[in-house]
N, C-alpha and C positions, 0 to 999 in steps of 0.2 A: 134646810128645814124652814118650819115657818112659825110662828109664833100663837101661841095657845090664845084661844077664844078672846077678846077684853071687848069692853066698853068704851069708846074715844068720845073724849070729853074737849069741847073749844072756847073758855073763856075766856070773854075780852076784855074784863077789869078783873084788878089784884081782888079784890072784895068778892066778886064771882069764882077765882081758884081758891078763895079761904075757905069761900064756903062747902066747896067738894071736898077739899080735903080733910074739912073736920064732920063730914058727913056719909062719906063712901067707907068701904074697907077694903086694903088691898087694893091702894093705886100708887100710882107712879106719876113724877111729872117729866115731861117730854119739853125738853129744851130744843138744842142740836139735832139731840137725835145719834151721834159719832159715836157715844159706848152705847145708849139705852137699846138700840135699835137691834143691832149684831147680836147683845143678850137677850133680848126678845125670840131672835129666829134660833139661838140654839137652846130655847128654855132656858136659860140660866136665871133666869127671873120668869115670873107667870105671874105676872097681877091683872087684877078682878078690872080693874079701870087706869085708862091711860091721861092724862089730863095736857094739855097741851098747851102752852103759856107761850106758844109765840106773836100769839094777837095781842097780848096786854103791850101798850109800849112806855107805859109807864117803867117799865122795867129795863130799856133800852136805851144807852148814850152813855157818853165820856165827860164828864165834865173836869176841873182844875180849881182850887181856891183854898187859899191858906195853906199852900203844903199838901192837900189830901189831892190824890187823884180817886174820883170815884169811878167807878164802871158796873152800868146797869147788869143784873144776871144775863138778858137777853140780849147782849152785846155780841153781834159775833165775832170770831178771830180775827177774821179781815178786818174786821172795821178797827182792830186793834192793830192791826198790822202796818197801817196804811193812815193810821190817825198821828198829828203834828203834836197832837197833844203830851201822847203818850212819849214818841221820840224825843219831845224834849226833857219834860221831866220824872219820865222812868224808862233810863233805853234800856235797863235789865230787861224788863217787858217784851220790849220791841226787838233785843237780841234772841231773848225766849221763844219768844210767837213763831220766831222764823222757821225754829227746829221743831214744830208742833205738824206733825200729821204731814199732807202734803196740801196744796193750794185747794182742792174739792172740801177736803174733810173742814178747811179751814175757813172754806164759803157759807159750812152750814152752821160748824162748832160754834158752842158759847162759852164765856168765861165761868158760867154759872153751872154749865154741865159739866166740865171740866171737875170745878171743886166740889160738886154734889156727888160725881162718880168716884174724887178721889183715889186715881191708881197711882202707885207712889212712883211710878217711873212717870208721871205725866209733868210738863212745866210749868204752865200755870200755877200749880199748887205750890210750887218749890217757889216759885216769886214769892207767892202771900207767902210763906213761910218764913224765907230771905229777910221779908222788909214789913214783917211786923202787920201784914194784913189783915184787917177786921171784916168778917163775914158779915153780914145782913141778913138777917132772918125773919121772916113772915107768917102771919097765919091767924086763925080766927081771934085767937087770945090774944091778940098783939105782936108788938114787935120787939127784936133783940137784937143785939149785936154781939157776938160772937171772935176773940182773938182767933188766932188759926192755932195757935198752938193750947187751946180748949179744944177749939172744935174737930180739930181730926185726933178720933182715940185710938187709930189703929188702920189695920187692914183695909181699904176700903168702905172703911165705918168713921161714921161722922157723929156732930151733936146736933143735927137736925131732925127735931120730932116728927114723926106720921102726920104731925096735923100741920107741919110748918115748910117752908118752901124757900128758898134762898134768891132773895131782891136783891143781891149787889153783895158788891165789895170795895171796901177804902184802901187805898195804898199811901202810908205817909211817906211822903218821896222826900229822900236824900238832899244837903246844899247843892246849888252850882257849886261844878269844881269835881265833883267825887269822880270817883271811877268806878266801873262797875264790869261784870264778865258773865255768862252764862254756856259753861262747855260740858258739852257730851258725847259718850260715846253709844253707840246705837251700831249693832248688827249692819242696817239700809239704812243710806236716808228716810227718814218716818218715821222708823221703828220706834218704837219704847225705849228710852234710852236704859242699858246697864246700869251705867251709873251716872248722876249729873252735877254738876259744881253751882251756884249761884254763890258770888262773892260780890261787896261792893267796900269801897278803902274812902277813906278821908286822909291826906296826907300834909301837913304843914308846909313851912316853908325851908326847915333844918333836913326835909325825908323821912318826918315821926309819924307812923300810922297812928292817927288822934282815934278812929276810930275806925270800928271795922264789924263785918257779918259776911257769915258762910254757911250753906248749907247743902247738906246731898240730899239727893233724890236717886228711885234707884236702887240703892242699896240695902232700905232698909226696908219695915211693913206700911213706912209713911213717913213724905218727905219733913227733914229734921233739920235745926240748927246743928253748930257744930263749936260750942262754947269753948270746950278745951284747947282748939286749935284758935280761936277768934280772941281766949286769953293772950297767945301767946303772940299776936298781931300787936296789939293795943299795946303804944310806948314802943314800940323796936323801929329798929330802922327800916326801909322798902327796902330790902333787896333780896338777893337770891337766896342768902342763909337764912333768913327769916322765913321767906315761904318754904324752903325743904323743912323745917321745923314745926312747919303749922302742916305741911303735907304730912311727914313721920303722924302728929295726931291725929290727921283723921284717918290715918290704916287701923288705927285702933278703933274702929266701928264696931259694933259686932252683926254684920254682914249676914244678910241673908242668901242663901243656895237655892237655885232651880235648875232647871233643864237650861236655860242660858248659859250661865255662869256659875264655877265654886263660888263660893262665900273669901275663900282664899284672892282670887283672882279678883276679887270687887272689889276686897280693902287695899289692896295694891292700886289697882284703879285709881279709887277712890284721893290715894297721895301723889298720884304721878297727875289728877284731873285739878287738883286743886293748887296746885304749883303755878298752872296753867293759865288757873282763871285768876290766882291773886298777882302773877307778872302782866297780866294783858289789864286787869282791873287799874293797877300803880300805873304803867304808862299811858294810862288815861284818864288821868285827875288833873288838872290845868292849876 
């Protein structure tokens, strides 16, 4: 199919796309392009106006400082895939990126379309989820920042207004030293994952998890921490009785069912994935 009648909009400063979008009705902005597009040609969306934000470059780069990693909205995948920045101090990230799409989609994808489309099997979001990620948000009224666990209220529904547009996201990264994991299962390579793990551990010097975070993707209507199980890390020792114990609580999800998967077969998943990621996370904290 093809995509119902719009208006294509090409601004080249942030100031220029505020101003569309607190002035059009019924637009969309166009990052990537990797979900917008596909829903375009089967209708699944029909907006009046398309706005296109990959000329502003104010919105594009990686930078490091203080602990925060930031990353422009118009960041693409590659550049994350492939950036020293990121491998050093968030290879959650740069484990994530890898299992995102395949190399094409990954040439166009952005970080920012990613989190604007919001599909809970996507990975991106399950990082900002993971590690405490703060959205950046834009728009004629000003600006906001945004926790991820505010901002995604569901289904592919977010807390970005009509009038507002997502310029970034912060990642506060983890000591040297931690460990960190990102495993999924997926149908094909590409695919959407079933169900996905992000874990990262902090471990002493005795084998005590000082501290720890987990979260599925996946499984639910929007990728989630997973507190019950991340209690039961914090103070135990690393090893394998401790993660089946933190795996046992997250089968207690309560799972969503489609045509993929039961609901049954996710939250099993979901503690046989997360064994996985919190053994491969411990033997990677130095």
């Amino acid at each position: 199919m093809k995509p119902a009648p719009f208006t294509y909009h090409d601004p080249q400063t942030l100031d220029e796309a505020y101003g569309l979008l607190a002035t059009l009705e019924n637009a969309r902005v166009l990052s990537g392009g990797q979900s917008l597009i596909p829903m375009l040609n089967f209708r699944y969306v029909q907006p009046d106006h398309i706005i296109d934000v990959a000329g502003i470059a104010a919105i594009s780069g990686i930078t490091y400082k203080d602990g925060i990693l930031k990353i422009g909205a118009m960041t693409r995948q590659r550049e994350i895939e492939y950036s020293d920045i990121v491998a050093t101090h968030c290879p959650l990230m740069r484990e994530a990126i890898l299992q995102v799409g395949h190399r094409q989609t990954r040439n166009r994808g952005t970080i920012g379309g990613s989190l604007a489309h919001l599909d809970p099997a996507a990975e991106l979001p399950l990082v900002a989820c993971a590690m405490d990620g703060m959205i950046h948000l834009g728009g004629s009224r000003g600006t906001r920042d945004v926790a991820f666990t505010d901002y995604a209220l569901g289904f592919m529904t977010t807390a970005i207004e009509p009038d507002e547009m997502i310029t970034g996201v912060s990642i506060p990264t983890w000591k040297p030293g931690h460990g960190s994991a990102f495993v999924e299962f997926a149908r094909r390579e590409g695919d959407f994952a079933i169900v996905a793990i992000a874990a990262l551990m902090e471990i002493d010097a005795s084998q005590t998890i000082t501290r720890a975070a987990l979260a599925v993707g996946g499984a639910l209507a929007t990728a989630q921490r997973l507190p019950e199980a991340e209690a039961i890390l914090v103070g135990a020792k690393a090893n394998d009785e401790t993660f089946r114990a933190a795996g046992e609580a997250c089968t207690q999800i309560d799972a969503v069912e489609d045509v993929h998967a039961p609901a049954s077969y996710r939250k099993s998943l979901a503690g046989v994935l997360t064994r996985r990621a919190l053994k491969a996370a411990a033997e990677r904290t130095k």
